[in-house]
C-alpha angles and dihedrals in degrees: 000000000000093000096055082046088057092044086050098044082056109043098225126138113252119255104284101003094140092057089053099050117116102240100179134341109213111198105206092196147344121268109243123266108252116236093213088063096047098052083050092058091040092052091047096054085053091050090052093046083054095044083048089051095040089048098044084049103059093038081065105035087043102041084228099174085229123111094236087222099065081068081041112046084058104067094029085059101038088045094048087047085056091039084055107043084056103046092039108032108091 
């Protein structure tokens, strides 16, 4: 701990720092998508589908003064941003 304090006081490189330095990562190819995952995804935007209808429903069936899309933009969005990371993130 001292020692990394003292590298950092005097503002010199530590010993073969040039030999440990990270130059360039190659991917050979991406890892499978696991099917497990996917059905997941695809269950939860069911369920979502099925949470949209159920709330649009009882906004209507109820008079609540609420646009039933400010309860459903939320998850749609949050759940497209997930859907996205996992499809698209290497």
């Amino acid at each position: 701990m001292f020692a990394n304090f003292l590298q950092l006081i005097s503002r010199r490189p530590p010993p073969g720092y040039e030999q440990e330095f990270i130059r360039s990562v190659n991917i050979s190819h991406r890892t499978p998508r696991s099917r497990r995952m996917q059905w997941l995804l695809l269950t939860g935007w069911i369920l979502i589908a099925a949470k949209s209808w159920l709330i649009i429903w009882a906004v209507e069936h109820y008079h609540v003064p609420v646009n039933p899309f400010w309860v459903i933009a939320p998850t749609v969005i949050f759940a497209a941003v997930c859907t996205l990371v996992y499809f698209l993130w290497p």
